[in-house]
C-alpha angles and dihedrals in degrees: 000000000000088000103049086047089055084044085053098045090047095050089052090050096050094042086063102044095046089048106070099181116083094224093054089051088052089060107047090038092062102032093062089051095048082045088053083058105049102047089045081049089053105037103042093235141060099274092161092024113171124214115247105243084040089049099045093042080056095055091034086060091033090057095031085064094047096049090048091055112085091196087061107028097057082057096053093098087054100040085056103042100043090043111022106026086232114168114261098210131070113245101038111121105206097213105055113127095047089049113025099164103070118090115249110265134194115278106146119155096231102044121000101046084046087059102039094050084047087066129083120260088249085050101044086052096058099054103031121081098235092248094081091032090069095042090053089057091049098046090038083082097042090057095048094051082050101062089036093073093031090055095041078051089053101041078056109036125031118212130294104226093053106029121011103091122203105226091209129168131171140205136180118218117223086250095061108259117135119221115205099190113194107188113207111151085181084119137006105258144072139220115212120186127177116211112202119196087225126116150135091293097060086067124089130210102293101030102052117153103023083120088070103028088069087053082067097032083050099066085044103087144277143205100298096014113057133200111321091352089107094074091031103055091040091049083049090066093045094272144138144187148181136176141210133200120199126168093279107032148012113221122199119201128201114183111189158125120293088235086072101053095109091048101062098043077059087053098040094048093045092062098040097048100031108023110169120242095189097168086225092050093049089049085049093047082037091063089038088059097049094034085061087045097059091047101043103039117008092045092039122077093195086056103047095050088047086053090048104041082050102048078048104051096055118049102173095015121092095217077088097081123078117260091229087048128234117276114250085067103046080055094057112031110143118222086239076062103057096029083060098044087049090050097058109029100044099048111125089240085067101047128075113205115207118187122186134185142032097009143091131227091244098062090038089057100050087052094049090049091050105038107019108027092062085071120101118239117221147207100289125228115298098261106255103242104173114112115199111243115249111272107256094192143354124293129211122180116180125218111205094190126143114265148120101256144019123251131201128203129187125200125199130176118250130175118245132279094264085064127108100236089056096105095035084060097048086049097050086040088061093050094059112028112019117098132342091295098057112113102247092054091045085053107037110024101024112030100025101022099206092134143037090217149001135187142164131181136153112210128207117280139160093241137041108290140174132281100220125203113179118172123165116213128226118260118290090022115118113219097234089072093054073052092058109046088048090053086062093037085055085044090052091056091044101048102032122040117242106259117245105255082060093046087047100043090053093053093044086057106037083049082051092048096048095047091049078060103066096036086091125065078226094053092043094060103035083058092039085055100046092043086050098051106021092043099036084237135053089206083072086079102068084058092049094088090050081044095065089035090056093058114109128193094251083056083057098046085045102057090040096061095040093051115021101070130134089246098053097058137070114207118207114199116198103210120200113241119192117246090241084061104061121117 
């Protein structure tokens, strides 16, 4: 045993000495460690054991070099929270509730964790509970499978923002429809996606809901294609789709082999120019739609105070009504009704195709002009010119519904997602809701424990929305205390700036998540889309990246103070009734 550790301690050694990148020593460096694992793992016994002094100088020169490198090191919140689970703040023991009586130590991920690794195994004992001893052996290997695969990511790919470059063209049909190409022939599939400037906010009292309803009609037969044919005959080629409807668009996904590109410009163009309104087919749809209703919403409590926060918090604005539409009008839509919805909001003028993968603007174009261009475009939605008022007070609005626990939701008014403090608001979204580290979940679930989750986003939109928090507190918790403690967490972020590993660490997080985003041909076009109609340019996208950069903590502190009032929010409360109570 003693030779092959000395084997073991030698290759590491002349690995690194014969590698002269850092990054290839990374690599090798970790990988052998990860190999001695796994082989221990398999086996059953340390096959590759390392000696302990060899083991920790290699992780001493393995992290040294990471910490060295900028590219990297700027990364490291990400990399740990998105791998490991570390936790992102300075002064969180990990192990706490198993082990309350130790005080809270420094673990951060920029600093702390850099300088602890940095000890020897003899020095980190002795100042470590061993609470957290024991956590830093368990998570040494973690992080050194993690940036085993990151730097086998990084050896093969180089990053997104310096080297991978979008091969994007554009074209505009004579009918209006304009075509965003993104050639990539890295497989052999694409990925096609239709964006429709058509939502829940182009309706009007007495036809909610039609928006979504024709995500449903539009899968029901056409012309060529009849009822259910749409799914079968794409399958039939190896596809697959899906669809989604929101208060500003309906977007329409196809996912297939380039062999059947052909095929589903034949498909997309059938529906568009010849959907069946079969009056039994309307009634079925008619039942599908209610049916969804009843589940989503009227059997969800979730989805009943979001309806109601929402039909609260604007009082001129559509963006009141549900997208899937209140009931008494999906029980009594008029054909003239549908026939009118389908005619404005599906002509090709109102519609943005983006097509990514293994295909070329050329062919995409001869099979636009031949399948698509034909189609006549028509008269677009009326634009929606109301404005809502600005909120004067605060608004509550209670839910008595059976349940078997409370939940609590908080509106406030954000501008839409063309408006400068949109990145300011995702950033300081991240810092408070996003992960276990965020500082709402290390308040309220973690360190106070008043509630089993809480959450808060504002999504793009092409009017001024809501920024929604929701949380649902544990059993025997009123929700006016959550209410409470996210009231001081709010006032923390008004009156103290955030500090810069948090700052860091969000954007860090918000720029992964947004790279992970265009590493799929689906991804690619789904963010090519949004950027497109959301954005007003796709080529906004490329800037996105500079935009979050670009946020500062006063911006932070800014946006907090100007949104986030007592006056510019409604708050919806779900209270339990006992069965016994319902009327």
């Amino acid at each position: 045993m003693a030779a092959r550790t000395k084997a073991v301690d030698r290759t590491i050694l002349i690995s690194l000495i014969l590698i002269r990148t850092r990054l290839l020593s990374i690599f090798w460096l970790t990988g052998l460690l990860y190999l001695s694992e796994i082989l221990q793992s398999c086996l059953g016994k340390p096959t590759l054991r390392i000696a302990e002094p060899a083991k920790q100088k290699s992780y001493r020169i393995l992290f040294s070099a990471l910490f060295r490198s900028p590219a990297l090191n700027n990364r490291l919140p990400w990399l740990a929270e998105s791998f490991i689970g570390l936790p992102a703040r300075r002064g969180d023991c990990p192990s706490r509730r198993t082990a309350p009586d130790h005080p809270p130590v420094t673990i951060g991920v920029t600093l702390g964790l850099r300088e602890l690794w940095q000890l020897g195994y003899d020095q980190r004992r002795r100042l470590l509970p061993s609470c957290c001893l024991n956590y830093f052996e368990v998570i040494e290997m973690k992080l050194a499978r993690a940036i085993f695969v990151l730097t086998l990511l990084l050896l093969t790919v180089t990053p997104l923002a310096h080297a991978q470059q979008f091969n994007i063209k554009t074209h505009t049909l004579k009918n209006g429809m304009k075509i965003i190409v993104e050639e990539d022939p890295s497989i052999p599939n694409v990925a096609l996606y239709i964006f429709y400037r058509i939502g829940s906010r182009n309706e009007r009292p007495g036809t909610t809901g039609l928006s979504h309803f024709f995500e449903h009609m539009m899968f029901n037969g056409a012309k060529k294609y009849g009822p259910k044919q749409f799914d079968r005959v794409m399958e039939d080629a190896g596809g697959s789709n899906n669809a989604y409807t929101s208060e500003d668009v309906t977007v329409y996904q196809d996912w297939f082999p380039k062999s059947a590109l052909e095929l589903i410009f034949d498909l997309e163009a059938d529906r568009i120019a010849n959907l069946s309104f079969d009056p039994q087919v309307v009634e079925s749809e008619r039942g599908v739609v209610a049916s969804e209703r009843r589940t989503s919403v009227d059997a969800n409590n979730f989805g009943v105070l979001y309806e109601q926060l929402g039909a609260t918090a604007f009082t001129a604005h559509p963006y009141q009504w549900p997208v899937i539409g209140w009931m008494v009008d999906i029980e009594n839509w008029k054909m003239e009704d549908l026939k009118r919805h389908f005619e404005m909001g599906y002509s090709p003028s109102n519609a943005t195709m983006v097509v990514s993968g293994d295909v070329q603007l050329a062919e995409i174009v001869r099979l636009a002009e031949k399948y698509i261009e034909p189609i006549p475009a028509h008269a677009p939605p009326p634009p929606v010119t109301t404005r809502e008022p600005e909120q004067m007070g605060e608004r509550r609005v209670t839910v008595n519904k059976f349940a078997q626990l409370p939940i609590l939701m908080m509106g406030y008014h954000v501008p839409e997602a063309r408006h400068a403090d949109f990145y300011p608001l995702k950033v300081l979204q991240t810092v408070l809701f996003s992960g276990q580290s965020s500082r709402m979940y290390q308040r309220l679930v973690d360190r106070d424990q008043l509630a089993i989750s809480i959450n808060g986003s504002a999504e793009a939109s092409f009017d001024p929305t809501l920024f929604i928090i929701s949380a649902q507190p544990k059993d025997g918790i009123e929700p006016a205390a959550v209410e409470k403690v996210i009231d001081e967490e709010l006032d923390r972020i008004k009156n103290g700036p955030v500090s810069d590993e948090e700052l860091e660490k969000a954007k860090n997080i918000l720029l992964a998540g947004f790279y992970r985003q265009m590493k799929t041909i689906s991804g690619k076009a789904n963010t090519l889309g949004t950027y497109e109609v959301f954005f007003g340019d796709y080529q906004k996208l490329f800037s996105a990246a500079d935009d979050y950069r670009r946020v500062t903590r006063e911006d932070l502190q800014r946006v907090a103070r100007q949104y986030f009032q007592l006056r510019n929010r409604t708050v919806a409360t779900l209270v339990p009734e006992k069965s016994s109570a319902k009327r």
